[in-house]
Short mmCIF file of the C-alpha atoms (twelve columns), coordinates in Angstrom:
data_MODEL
# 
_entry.id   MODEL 
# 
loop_
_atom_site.group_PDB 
_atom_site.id 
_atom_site.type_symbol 
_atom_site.label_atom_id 
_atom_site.label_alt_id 
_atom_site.label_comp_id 
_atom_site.label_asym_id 
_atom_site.label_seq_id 
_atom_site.Cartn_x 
_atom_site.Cartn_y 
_atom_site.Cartn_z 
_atom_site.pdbx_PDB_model_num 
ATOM 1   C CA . UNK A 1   0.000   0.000   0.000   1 
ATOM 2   C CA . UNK A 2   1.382   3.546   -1.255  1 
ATOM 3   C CA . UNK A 3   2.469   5.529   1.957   1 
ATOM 4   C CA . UNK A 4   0.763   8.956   2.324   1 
ATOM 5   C CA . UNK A 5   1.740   11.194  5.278   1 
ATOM 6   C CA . UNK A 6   -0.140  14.639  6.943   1 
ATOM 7   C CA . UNK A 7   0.590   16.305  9.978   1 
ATOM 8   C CA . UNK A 8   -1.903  17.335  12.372  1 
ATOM 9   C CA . UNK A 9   -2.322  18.887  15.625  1 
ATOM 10  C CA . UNK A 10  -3.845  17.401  18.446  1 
ATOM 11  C CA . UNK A 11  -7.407  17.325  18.977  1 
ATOM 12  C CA . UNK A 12  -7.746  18.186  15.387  1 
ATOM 13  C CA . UNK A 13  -9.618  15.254  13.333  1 
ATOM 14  C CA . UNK A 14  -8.525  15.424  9.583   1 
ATOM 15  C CA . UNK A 15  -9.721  12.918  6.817   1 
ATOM 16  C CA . UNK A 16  -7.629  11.250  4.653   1 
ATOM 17  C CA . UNK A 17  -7.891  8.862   1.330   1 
ATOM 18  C CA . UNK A 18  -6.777  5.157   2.382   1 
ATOM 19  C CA . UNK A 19  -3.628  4.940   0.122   1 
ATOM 20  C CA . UNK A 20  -4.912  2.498   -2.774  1 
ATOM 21  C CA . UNK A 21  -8.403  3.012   -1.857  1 
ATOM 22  C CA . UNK A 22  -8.886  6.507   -3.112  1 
ATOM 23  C CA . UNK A 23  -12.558 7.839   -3.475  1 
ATOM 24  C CA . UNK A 24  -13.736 4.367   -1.513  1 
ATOM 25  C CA . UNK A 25  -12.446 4.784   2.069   1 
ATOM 26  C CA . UNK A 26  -10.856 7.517   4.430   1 
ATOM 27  C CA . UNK A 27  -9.313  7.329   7.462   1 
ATOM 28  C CA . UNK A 28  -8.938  9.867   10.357  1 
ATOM 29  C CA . UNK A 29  -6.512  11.447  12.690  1 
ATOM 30  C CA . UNK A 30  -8.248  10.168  15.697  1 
ATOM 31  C CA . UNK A 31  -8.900  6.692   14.306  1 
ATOM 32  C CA . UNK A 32  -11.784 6.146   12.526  1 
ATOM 33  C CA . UNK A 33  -12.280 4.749   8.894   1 
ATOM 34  C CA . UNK A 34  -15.301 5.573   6.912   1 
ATOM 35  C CA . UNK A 35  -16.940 4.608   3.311   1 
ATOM 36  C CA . UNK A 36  -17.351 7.218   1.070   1 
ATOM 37  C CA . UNK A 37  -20.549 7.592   -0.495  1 
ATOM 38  C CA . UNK A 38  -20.574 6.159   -4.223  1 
ATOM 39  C CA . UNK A 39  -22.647 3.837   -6.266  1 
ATOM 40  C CA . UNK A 40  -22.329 0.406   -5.853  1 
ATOM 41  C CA . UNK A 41  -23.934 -2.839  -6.613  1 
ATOM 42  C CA . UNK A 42  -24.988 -4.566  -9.757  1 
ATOM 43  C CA . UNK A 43  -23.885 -2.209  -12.687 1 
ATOM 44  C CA . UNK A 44  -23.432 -0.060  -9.869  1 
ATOM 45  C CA . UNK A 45  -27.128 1.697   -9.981  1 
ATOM 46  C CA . UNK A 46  -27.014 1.684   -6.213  1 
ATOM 47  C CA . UNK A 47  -26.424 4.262   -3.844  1 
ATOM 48  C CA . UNK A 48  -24.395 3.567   -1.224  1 
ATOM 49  C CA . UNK A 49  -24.095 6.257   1.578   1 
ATOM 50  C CA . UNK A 50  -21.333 7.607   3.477   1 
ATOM 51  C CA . UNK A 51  -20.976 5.219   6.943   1 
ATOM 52  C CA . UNK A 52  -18.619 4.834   9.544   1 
ATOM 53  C CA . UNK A 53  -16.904 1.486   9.494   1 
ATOM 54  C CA . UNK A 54  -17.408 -0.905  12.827  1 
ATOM 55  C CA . UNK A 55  -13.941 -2.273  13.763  1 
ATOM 56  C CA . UNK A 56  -13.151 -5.685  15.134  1 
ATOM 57  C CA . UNK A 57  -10.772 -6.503  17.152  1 
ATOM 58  C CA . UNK A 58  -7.922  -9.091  16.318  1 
ATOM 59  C CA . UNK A 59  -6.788  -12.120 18.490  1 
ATOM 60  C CA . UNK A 60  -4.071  -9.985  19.939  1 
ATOM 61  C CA . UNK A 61  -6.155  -6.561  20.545  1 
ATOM 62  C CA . UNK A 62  -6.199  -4.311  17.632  1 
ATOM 63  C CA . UNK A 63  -8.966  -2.962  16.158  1 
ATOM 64  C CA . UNK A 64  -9.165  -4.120  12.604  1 
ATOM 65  C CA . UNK A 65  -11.945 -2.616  9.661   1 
ATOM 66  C CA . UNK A 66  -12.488 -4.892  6.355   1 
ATOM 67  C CA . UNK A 67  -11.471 -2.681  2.834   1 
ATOM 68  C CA . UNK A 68  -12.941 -3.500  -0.571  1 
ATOM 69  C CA . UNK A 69  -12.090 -3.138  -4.115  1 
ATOM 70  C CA . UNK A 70  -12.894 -4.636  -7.230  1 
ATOM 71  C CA . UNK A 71  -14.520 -7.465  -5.478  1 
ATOM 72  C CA . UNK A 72  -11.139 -8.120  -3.031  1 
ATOM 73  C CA . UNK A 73  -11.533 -7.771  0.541   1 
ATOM 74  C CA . UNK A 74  -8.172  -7.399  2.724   1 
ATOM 75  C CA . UNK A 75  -8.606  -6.978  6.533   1 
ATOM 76  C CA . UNK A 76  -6.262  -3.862  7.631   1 
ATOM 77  C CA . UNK A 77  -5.010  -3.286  11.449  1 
ATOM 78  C CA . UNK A 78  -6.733  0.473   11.621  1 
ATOM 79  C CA . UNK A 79  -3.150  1.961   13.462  1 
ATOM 80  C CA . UNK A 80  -1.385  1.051   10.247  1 
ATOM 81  C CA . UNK A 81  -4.130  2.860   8.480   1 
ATOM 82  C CA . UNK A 82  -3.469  6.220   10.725  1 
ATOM 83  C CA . UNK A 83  -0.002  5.743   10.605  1 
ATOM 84  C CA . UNK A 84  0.626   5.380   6.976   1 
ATOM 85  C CA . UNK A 85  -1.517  8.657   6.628   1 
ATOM 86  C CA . UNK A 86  -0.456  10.719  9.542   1 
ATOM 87  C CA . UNK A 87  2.583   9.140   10.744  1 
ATOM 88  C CA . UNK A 88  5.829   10.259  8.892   1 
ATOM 89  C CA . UNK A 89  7.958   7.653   8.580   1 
ATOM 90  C CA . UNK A 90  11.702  8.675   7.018   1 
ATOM 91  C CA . UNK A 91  13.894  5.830   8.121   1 
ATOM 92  C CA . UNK A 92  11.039  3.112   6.590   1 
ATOM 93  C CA . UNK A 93  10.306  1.479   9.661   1 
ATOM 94  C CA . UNK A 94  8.464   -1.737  9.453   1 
ATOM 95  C CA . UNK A 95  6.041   -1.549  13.008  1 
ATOM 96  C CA . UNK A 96  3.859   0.955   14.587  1 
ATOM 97  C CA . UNK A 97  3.720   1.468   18.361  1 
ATOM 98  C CA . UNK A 98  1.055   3.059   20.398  1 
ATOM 99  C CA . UNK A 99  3.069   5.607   22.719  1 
ATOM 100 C CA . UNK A 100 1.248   4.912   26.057  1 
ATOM 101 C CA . UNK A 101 0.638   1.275   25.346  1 
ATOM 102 C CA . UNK A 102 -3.313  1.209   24.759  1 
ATOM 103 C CA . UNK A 103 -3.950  -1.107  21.475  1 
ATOM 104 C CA . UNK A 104 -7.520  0.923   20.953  1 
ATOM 105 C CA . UNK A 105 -5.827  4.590   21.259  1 
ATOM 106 C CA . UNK A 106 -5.724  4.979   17.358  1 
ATOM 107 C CA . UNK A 107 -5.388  9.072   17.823  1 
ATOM 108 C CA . UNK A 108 -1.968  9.597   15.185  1 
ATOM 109 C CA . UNK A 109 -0.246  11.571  17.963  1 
ATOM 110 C CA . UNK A 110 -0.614  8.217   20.207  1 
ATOM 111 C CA . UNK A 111 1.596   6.196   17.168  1 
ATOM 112 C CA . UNK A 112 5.107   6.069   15.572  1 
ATOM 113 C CA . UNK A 113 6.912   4.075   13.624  1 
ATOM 114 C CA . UNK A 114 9.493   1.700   15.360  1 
ATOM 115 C CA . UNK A 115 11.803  -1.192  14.768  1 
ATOM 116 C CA . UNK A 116 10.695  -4.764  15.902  1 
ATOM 117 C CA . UNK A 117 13.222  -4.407  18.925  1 
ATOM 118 C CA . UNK A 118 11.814  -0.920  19.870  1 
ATOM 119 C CA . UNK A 119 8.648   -2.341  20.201  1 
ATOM 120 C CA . UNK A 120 9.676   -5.437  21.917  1 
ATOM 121 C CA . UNK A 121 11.514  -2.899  24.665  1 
ATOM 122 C CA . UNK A 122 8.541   -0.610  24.767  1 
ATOM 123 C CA . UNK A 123 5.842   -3.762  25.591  1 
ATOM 124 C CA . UNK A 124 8.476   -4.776  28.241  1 
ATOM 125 C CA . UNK A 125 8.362   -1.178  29.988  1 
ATOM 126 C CA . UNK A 126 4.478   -0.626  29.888  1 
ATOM 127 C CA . UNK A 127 4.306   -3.914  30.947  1 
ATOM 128 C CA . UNK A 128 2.236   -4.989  27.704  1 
ATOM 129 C CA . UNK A 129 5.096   -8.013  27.661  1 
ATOM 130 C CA . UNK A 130 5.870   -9.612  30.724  1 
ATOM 131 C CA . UNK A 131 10.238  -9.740  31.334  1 
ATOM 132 C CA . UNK A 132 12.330  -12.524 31.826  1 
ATOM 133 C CA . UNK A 133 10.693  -14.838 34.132  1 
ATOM 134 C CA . UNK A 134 7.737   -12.978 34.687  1 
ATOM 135 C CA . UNK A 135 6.607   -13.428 30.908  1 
ATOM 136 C CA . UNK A 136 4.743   -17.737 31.439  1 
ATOM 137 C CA . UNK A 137 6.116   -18.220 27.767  1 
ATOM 138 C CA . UNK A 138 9.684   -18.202 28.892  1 
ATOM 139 C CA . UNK A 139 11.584  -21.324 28.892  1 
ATOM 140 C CA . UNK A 140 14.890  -19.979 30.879  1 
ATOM 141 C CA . UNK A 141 15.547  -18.744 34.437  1 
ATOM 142 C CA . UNK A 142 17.317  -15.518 34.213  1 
ATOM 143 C CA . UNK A 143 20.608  -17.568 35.685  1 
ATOM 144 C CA . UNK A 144 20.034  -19.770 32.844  1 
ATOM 145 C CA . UNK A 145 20.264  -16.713 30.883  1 
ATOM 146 C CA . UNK A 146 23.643  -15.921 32.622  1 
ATOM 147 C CA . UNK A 147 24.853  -18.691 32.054  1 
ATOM 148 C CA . UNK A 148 23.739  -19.254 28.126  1 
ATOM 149 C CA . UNK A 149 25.539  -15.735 27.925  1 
ATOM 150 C CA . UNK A 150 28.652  -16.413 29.915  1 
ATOM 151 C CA . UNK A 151 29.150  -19.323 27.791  1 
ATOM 152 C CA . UNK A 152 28.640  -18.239 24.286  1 
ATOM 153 C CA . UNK A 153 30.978  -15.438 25.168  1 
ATOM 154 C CA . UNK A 154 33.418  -18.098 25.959  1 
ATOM 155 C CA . UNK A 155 34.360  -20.896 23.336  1 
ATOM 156 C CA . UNK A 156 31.442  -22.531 22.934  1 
ATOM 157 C CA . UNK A 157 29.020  -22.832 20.161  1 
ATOM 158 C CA . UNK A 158 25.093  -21.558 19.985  1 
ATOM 159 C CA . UNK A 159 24.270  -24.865 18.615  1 
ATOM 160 C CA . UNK A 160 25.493  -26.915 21.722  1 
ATOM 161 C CA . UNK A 161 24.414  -24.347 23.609  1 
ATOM 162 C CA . UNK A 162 20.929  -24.449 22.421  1 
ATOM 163 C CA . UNK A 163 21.119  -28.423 23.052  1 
ATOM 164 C CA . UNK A 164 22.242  -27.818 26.319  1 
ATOM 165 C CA . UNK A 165 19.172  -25.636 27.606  1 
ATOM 166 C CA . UNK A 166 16.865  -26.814 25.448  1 
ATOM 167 C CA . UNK A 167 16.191  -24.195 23.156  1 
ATOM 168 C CA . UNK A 168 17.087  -23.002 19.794  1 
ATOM 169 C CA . UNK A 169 20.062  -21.207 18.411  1 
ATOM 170 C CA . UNK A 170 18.011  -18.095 17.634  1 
ATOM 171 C CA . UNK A 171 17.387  -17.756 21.401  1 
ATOM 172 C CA . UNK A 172 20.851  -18.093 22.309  1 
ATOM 173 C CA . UNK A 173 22.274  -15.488 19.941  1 
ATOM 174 C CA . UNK A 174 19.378  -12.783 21.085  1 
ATOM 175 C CA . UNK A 175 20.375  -13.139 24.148  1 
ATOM 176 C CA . UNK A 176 24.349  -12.897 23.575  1 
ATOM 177 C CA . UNK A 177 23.530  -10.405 21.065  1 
ATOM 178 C CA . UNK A 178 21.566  -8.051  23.796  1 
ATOM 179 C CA . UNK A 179 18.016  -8.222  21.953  1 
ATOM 180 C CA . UNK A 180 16.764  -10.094 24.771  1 
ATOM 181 C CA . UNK A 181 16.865  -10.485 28.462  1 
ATOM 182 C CA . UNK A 182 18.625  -7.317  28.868  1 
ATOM 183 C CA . UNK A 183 17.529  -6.699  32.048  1 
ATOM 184 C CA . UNK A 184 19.264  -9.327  33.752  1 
ATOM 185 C CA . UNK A 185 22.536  -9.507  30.830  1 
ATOM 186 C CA . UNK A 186 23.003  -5.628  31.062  1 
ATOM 187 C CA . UNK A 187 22.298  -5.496  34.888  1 
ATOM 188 C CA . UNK A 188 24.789  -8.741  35.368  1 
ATOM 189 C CA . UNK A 189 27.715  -6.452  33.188  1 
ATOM 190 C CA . UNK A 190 27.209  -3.401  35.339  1 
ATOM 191 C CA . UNK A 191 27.334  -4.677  38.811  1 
ATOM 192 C CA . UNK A 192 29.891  -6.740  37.877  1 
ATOM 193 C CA . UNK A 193 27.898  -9.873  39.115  1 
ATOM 194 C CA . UNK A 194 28.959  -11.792 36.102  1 
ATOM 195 C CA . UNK A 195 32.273  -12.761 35.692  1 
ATOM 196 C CA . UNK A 196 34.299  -15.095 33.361  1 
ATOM 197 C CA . UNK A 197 33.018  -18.730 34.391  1 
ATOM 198 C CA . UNK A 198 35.112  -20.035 37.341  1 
ATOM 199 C CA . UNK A 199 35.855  -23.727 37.826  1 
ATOM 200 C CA . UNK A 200 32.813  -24.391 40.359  1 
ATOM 201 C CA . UNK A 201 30.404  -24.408 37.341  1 
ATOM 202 C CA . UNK A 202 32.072  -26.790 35.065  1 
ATOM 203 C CA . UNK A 203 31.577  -30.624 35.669  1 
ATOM 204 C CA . UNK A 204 29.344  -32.031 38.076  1 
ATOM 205 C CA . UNK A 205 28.579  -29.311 40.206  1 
ATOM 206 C CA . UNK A 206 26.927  -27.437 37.148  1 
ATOM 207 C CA . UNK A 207 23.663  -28.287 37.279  1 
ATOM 208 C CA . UNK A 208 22.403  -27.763 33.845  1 
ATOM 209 C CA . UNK A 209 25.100  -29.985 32.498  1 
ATOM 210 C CA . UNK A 210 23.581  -33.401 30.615  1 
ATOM 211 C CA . UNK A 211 26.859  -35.286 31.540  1 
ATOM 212 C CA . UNK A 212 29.098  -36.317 34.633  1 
ATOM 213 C CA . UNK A 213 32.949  -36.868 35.065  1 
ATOM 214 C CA . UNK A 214 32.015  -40.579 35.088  1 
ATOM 215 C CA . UNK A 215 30.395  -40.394 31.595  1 
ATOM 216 C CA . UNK A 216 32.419  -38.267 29.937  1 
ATOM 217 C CA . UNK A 217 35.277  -40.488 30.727  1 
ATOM 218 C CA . UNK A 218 33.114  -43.866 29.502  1 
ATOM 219 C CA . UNK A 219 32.553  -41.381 26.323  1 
ATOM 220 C CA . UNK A 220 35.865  -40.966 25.804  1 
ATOM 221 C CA . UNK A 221 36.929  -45.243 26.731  1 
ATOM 222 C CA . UNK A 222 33.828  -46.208 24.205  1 
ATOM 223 C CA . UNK A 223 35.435  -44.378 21.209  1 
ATOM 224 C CA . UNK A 224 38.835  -45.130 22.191  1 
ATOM 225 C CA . UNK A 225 38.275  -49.136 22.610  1 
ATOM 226 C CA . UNK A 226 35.163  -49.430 20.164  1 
ATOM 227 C CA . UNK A 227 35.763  -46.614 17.938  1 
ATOM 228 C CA . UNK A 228 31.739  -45.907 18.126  1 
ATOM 229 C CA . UNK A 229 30.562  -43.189 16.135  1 
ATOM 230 C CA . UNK A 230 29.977  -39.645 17.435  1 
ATOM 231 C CA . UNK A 231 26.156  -39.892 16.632  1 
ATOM 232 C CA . UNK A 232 25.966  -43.390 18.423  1 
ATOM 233 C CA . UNK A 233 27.629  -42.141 21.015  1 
ATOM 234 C CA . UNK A 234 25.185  -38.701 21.175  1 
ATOM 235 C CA . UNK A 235 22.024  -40.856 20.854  1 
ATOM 236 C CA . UNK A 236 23.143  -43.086 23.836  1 
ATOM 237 C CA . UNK A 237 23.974  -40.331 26.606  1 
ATOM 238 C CA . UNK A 238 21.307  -37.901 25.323  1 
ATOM 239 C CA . UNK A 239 23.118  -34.968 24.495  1 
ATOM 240 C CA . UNK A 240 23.736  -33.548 20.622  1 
ATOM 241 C CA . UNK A 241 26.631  -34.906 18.650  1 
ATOM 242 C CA . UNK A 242 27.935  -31.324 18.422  1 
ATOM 243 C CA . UNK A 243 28.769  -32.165 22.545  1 
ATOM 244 C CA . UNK A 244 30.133  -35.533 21.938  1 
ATOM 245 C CA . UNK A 245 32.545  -33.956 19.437  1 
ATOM 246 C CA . UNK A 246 33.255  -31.218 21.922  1 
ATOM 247 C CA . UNK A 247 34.035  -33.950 24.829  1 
ATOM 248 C CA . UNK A 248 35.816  -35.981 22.835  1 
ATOM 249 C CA . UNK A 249 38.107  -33.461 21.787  1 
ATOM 250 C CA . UNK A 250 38.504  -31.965 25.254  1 
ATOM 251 C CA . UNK A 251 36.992  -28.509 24.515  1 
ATOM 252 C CA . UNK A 252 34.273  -29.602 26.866  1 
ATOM 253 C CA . UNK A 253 34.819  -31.366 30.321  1 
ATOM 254 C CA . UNK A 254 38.541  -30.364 29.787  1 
ATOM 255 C CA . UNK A 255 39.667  -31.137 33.128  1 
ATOM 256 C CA . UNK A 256 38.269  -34.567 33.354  1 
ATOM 257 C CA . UNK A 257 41.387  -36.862 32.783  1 
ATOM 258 C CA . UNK A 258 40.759  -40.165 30.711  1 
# 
């Protein structure tokens, strides 16, 4: 959809063509979208009069109006409507946010363009998206989180990582990458609470670890004596064969004499 832009001050409600629905639908500055009057119907012989349009609302809150042309209905989130119209947007950003965090506040001095991260950050501080442990959806503690950081910062690799905590490598590289869980990585860095791992959470007394001393050495014995491959090996103590690898060649567990 073309991209259309007018200021306007607030408490001031201006009407504007939907961008690719000119002369069939306007939207407002405070957030309403309307039918024009026109003909319509069979060969078009009937009047249609102006109307307001009833919005919707989505499975996750917005209010959401149903455009027509040419016999193609699309359903549009109204915000985006507002925004594209009122909302100047010069650096082509692909979200809009509602500034104090009300999905039904459709006024365009209540919106702006933002970044997928912005908007992730904004939910987080109006409380629209639970943090860190508070959010049910999460699957990590936040010292998981310390410790998925501590440890990609060190020498090992998302992917065993990932294995390790039981998530995927896209969570582990947000979170070493700052995009999420910032409020317990960035706090960690600035009180100097989190320091380069130390040797009490390697081995056995790390609790997240899959293996022991005593398996890593049978690990190590079964490929030496049987030569059994690395994904045997993986499928038999449960862990990835990214870790077996790892074990095997002493960048993990390497302490643990054979």
């Amino acid at each position: 959809m073309p991209m259309t832009c007018k200021k306007v001050k607030r408490g001031v409600e201006v009407w504007l063509d939907v961008a690719g629905y000119e002369g069939l639908y306007q939207v407002s500055s405070t957030g309403l979208v309307k039918s024009m009057a026109r003909y319509g119907g069979s060969h078009y012989k009937q009047f249609r009069p102006e109307r307001l349009l009833k919005a919707s609302v989505s499975a996750n809150g917005y209010p959401v109006v149903g455009l027509c042309k040419k016999g193609k209905a699309r359903i549009y989130a109204v915000h985006r409507l507002v925004a594209l119209a009122f909302v100047s947007n010069p650096d082509k950003k692909p979200q809009v946010n509602h500034k104090d965090g009300d999905k039904t506040n459709n006024h365009a001095w209540n919106l702006e363009w933002v970044t997928g991260e912005e908007n992730s950050k904004h939910a987080e501080r109006t409380g629209l998206l639970p943090a860190g442990e508070k959010n049910h959806a999460a699957k990590l503690t936040a010292l998981q989180v310390l410790d998925v950081y501590n440890r990609r910062h060190g020498d090992e690799t998302a992917a065993a990582i990932a294995s390790m905590f039981g998530v995927d490598c896209t969570t582990v590289y947000a979170i070493w990458k700052g995009r999420s869980w910032t409020s317990v990585t960035h706090a960690s860095v600035r009180t100097a609470a989190f320091k380069p791992r130390s040797k009490g959470r390697f081995g056995d007394s790390n609790g997240n670890s899959k293996l022991s001393e005593h398996k890593v050495r049978l690990i190590r014995r079964l490929r030496a004596k049987s030569g059994l491959s690395s994904k045997l090996l993986a499928k038999k103590f449960g862990v990835c064969v990214h870790t077996i690898r790892r074990v095997l060649h002493k960048k993990f567990w390497k302490d643990v004499e054979d």
